[in-house]
N, C-alpha and C positions, 0 to 999 in steps of 0.2 A: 504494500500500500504506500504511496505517495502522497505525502501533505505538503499543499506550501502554495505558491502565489502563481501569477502567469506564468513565470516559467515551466513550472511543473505540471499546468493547465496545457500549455503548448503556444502560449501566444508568443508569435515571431519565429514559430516551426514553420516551416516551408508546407510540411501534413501534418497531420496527427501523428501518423507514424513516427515523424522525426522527434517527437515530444522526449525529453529524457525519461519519460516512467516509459513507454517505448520502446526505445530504443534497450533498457535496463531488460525489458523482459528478452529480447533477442542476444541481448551477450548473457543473461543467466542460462538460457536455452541451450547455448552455445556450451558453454563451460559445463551444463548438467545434463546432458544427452539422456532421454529415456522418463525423464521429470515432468510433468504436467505445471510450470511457471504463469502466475496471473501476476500481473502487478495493479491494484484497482488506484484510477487517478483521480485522487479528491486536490485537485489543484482548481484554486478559486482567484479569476483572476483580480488584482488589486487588495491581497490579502496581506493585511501587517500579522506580523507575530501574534501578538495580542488577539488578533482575530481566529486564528488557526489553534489557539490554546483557547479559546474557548471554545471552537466546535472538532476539540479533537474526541472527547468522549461517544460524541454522534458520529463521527467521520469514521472512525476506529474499531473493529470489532476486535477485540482483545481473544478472543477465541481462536483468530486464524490470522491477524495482521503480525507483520512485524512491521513497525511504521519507519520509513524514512522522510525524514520532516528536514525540507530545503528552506531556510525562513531569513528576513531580515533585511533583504535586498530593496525594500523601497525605503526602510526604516536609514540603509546606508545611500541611499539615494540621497533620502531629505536632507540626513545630516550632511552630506558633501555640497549639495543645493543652500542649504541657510550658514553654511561657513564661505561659501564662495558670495554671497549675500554681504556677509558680516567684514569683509572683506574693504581696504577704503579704496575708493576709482582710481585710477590710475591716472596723473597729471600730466 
């Protein structure tokens, strides 16, 4: 199972296919010949952290997931955006 934001959704994949939850099921296929491999994609696009921890409990079935959670990318967005802000003009 996959958690986490556009990326992990696939936004800026060329297909779905090319999405890394994806792509992840085709090289564990690969490396585990004979295995039945799902990767389910709870990627939400425009998801902060914050957001993803709060619907990891629904997102997740603890029964069969092993969760890999990609998080934090718009949270390191913002911050590099409101430092480049905070920043003085250039004279």
């Amino acid at each position: 199972m996959a958690l986490g934001s556009s990326s992990t959704y696939g936004a800026g994949a060329s297909t779905s296919a090319a999405s890394y939850p994806s792509r992840l099921v085709d090289e564990l296929s690969r490396r585990f010949p004979g295995h039945d491999i799902t990767v389910l994609n709870r990627g939400v696009n425009g998801d902060e952290a914050a957001d993803m921890l709060a619907r990891l409990d629904t997102a997740v079935d603890r029964r069969e997931a092993r969760p890999g959670v990609v998080a934090g990318r718009h949270e390191l967005r913002a911050a590099g955006q409101a430092a480049a802000a905070a920043r003085p003009a250039a004279a």
